[in-house]
VEXKEVO-412262 format. One record per residue: x, y, z of N, C-alpha, C in turn; residue in three letters. Coordinates in nm, 4 decimals. Layout:
# residues N
{node {X Y Z} {X Y Z} {X Y Z} ALA}
...
//
This chain:
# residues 92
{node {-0.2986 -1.8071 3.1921} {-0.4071 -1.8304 3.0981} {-0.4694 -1.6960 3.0596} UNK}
{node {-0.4649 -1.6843 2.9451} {-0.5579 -1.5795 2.8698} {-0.7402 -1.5595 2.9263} UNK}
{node {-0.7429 -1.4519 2.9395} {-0.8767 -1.4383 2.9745} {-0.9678 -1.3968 2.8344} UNK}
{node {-1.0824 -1.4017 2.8442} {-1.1907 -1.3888 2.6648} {-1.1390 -1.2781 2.6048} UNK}
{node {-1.1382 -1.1700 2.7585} {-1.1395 -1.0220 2.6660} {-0.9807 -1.0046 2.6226} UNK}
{node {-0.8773 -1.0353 2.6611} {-0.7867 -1.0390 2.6475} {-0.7657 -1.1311 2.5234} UNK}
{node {-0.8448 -1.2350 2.4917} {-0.8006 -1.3082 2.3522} {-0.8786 -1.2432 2.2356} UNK}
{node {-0.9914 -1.1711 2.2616} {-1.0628 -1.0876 2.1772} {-0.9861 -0.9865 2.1338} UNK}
{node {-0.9081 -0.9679 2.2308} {-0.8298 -0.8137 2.1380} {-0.6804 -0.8408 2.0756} UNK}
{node {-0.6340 -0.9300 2.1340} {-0.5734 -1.0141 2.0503} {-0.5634 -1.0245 1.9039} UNK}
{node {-0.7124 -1.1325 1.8984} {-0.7556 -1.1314 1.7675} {-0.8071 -1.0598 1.6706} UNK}
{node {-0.8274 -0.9177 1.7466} {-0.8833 -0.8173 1.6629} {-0.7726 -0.7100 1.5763} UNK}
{node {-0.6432 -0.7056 1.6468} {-0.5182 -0.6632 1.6691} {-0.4522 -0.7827 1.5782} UNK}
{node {-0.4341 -0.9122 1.5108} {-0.3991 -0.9586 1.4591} {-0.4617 -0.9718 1.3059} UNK}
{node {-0.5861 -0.9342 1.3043} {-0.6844 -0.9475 1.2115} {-0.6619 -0.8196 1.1368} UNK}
{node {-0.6431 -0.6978 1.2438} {-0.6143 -0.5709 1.1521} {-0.4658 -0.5931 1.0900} UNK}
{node {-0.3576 -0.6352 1.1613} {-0.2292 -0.6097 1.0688} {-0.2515 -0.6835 0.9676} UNK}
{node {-0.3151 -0.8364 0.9677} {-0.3393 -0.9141 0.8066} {-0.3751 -0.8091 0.7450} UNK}
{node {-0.5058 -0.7336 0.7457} {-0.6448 -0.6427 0.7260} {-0.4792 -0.5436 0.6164} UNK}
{node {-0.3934 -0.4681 0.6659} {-0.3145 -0.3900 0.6433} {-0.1891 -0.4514 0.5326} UNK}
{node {-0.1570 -0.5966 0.5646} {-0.0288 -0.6711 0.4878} {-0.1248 -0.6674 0.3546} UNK}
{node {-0.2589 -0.7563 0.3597} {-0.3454 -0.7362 0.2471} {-0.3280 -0.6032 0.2052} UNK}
{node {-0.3856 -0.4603 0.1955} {-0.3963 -0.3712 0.1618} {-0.2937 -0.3247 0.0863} UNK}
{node {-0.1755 -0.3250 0.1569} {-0.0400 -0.3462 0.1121} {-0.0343 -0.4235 -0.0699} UNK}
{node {-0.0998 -0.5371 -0.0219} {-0.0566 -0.6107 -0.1353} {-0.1073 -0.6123 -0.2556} UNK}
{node {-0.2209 -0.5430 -0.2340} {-0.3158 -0.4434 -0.3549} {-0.2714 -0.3420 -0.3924} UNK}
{node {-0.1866 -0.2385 -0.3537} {-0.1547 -0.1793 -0.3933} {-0.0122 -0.2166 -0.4685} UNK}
{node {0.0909 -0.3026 -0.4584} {0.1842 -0.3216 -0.5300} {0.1086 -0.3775 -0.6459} UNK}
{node {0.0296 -0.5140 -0.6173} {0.0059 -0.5711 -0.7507} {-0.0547 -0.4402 -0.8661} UNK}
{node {-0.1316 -0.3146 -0.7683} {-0.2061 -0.2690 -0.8884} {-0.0954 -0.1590 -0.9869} UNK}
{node {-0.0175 -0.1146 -0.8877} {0.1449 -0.0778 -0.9353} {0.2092 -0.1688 -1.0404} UNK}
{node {0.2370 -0.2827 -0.9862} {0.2514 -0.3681 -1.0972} {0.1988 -0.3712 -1.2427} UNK}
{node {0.0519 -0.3874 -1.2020} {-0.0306 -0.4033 -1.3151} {0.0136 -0.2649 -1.4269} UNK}
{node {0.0035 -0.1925 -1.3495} {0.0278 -0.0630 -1.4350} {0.1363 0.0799 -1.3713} UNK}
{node {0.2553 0.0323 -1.4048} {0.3557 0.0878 -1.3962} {0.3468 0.2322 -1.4159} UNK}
{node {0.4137 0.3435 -1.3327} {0.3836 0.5309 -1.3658} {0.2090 0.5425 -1.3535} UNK}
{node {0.1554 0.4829 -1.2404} {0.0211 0.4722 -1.2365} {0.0563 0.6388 -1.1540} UNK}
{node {-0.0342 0.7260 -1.1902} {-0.0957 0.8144 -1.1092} {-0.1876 0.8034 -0.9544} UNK}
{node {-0.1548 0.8987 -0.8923} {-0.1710 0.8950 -0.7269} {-0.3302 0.8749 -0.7716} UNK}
{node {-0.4347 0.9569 -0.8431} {-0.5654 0.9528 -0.8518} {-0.6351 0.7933 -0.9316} UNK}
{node {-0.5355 0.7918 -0.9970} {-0.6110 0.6602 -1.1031} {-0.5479 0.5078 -0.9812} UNK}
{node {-0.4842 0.5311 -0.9284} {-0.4215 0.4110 -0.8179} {-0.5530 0.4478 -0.7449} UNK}
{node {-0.5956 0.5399 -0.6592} {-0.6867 0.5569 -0.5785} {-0.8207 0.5268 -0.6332} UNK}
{node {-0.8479 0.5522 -0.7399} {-0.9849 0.4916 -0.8277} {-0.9701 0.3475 -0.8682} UNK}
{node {-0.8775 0.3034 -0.8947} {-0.8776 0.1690 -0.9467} {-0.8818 0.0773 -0.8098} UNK}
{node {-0.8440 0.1610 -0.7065} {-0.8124 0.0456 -0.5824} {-0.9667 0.0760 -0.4881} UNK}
{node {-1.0425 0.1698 -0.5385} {-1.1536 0.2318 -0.4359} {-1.1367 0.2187 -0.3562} UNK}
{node {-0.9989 0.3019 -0.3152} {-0.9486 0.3102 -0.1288} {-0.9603 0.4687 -0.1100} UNK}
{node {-0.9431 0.4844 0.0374} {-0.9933 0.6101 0.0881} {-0.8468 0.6807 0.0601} UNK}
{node {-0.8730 0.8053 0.0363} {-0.7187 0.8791 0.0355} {-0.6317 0.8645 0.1379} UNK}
{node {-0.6996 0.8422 0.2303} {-0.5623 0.8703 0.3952} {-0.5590 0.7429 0.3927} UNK}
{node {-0.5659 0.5965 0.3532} {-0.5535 0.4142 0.3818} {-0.4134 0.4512 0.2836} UNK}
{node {-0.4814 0.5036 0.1439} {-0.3845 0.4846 0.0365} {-0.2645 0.5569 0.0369} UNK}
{node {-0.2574 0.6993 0.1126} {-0.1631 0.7534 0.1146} {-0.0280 0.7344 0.2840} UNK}
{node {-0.1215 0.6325 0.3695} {-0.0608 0.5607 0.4738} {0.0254 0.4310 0.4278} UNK}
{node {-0.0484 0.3441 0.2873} {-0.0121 0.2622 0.2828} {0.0950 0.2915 0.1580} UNK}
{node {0.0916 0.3979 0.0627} {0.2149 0.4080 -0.0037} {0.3233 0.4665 0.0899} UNK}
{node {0.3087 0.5696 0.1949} {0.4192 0.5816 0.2385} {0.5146 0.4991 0.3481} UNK}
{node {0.4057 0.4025 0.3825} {0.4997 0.2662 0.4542} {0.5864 0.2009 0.3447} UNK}
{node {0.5116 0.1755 0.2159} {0.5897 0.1005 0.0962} {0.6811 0.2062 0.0264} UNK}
{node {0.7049 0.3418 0.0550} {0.7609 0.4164 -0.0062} {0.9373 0.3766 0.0981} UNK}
{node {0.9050 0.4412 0.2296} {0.9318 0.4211 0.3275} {1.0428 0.2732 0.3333} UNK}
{node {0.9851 0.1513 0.3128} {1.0470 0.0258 0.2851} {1.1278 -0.0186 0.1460} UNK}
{node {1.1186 0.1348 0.0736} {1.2050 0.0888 -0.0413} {1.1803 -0.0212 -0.1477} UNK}
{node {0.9842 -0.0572 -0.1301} {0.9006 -0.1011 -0.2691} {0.8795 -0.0293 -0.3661} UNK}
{node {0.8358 0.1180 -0.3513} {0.7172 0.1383 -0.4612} {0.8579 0.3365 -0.5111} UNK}
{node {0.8904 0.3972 -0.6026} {0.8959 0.4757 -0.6119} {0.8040 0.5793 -0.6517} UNK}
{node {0.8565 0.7069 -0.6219} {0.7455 0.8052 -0.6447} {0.8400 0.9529 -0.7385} UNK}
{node {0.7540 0.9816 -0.8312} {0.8275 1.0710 -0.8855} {0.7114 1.1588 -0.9521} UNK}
{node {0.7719 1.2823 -0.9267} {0.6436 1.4142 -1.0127} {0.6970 1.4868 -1.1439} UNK}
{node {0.5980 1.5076 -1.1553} {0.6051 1.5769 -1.3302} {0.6549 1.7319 -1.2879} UNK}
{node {0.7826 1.7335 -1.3410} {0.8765 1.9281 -1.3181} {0.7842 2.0483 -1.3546} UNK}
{node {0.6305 2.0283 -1.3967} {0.6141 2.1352 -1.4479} {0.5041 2.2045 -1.3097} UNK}
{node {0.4458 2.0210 -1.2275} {0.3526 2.0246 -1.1079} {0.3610 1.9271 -1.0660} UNK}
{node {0.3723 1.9793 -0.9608} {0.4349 1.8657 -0.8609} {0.3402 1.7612 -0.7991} UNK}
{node {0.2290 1.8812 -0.8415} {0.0587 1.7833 -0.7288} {0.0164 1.6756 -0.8612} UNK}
{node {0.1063 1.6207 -0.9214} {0.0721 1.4956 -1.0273} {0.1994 1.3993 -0.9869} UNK}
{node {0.1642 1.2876 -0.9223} {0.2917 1.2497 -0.8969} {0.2289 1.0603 -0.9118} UNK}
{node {0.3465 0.9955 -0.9733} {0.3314 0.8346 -1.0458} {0.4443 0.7978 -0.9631} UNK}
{node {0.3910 0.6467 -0.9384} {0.4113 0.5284 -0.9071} {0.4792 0.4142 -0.9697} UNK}
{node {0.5769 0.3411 -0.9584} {0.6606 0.2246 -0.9940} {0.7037 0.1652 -0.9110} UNK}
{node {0.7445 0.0021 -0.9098} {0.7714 -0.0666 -0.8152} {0.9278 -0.0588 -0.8392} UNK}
{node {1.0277 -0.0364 -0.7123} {1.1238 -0.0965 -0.7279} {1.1435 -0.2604 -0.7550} UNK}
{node {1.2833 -0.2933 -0.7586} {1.3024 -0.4288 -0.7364} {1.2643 -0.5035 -0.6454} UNK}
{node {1.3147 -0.4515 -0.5314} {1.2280 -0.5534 -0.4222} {1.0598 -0.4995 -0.3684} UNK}
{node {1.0068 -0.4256 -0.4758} {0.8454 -0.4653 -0.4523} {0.8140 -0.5223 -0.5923} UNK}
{node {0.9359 -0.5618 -0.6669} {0.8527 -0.6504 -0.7549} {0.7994 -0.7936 -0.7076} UNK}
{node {0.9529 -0.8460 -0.6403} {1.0001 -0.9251 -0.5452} {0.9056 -0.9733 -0.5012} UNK}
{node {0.8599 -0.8690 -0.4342} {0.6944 -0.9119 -0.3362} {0.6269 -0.9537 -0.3482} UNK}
{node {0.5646 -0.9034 -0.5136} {0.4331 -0.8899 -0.6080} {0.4451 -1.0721 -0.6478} UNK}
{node {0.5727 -1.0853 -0.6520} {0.6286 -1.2572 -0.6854} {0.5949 -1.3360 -0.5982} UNK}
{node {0.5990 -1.2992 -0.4782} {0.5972 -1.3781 -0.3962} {0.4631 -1.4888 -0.3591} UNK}
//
């Protein structure tokens, strides 16, 4: 049998990965919404902190959802598109 504190952290530990699948899923739809979205205008439109947003594109980068590609002239400008299977997702 589970003891309180042991089901408390549990649930706190289950609450954050939802807390994270959500987060996740804001950021594809807002990809979605607007395809070659920029790293700054994704981060303003989503009013997420830079290190959530740049943890949570590189898990989805990482999983082969979201691509990333920079402009040849500077590199520190770099846009966003969903592959196929984070359109997939956005469907789901």
């Amino acid at each position: 049998m589970i003891d309180r504190k042991k089901a408390r952290v549990l649930l706190r530990i289950t609450a954050l990965r939802n807390l994270g699948k959500l987060t996740e899923q804001e950021v594809l739809k807002e990809i979605n919404d607007h395809p070659n979205i920029g790293y700054f205008a994704l981060k303003k439109n989503l009013m997420m902190a830079q290190s959530t947003l740049s943890r949570v594109l590189n898990k989805l980068l990482n999983e082969g959802m979201v691509l990333k590609s920079e402009e040849s002239n500077d590199r520190r400008f770099v846009h966003y598109s969903l592959t196929e299977l984070g359109r997939m997702e956005v469907e789901k």
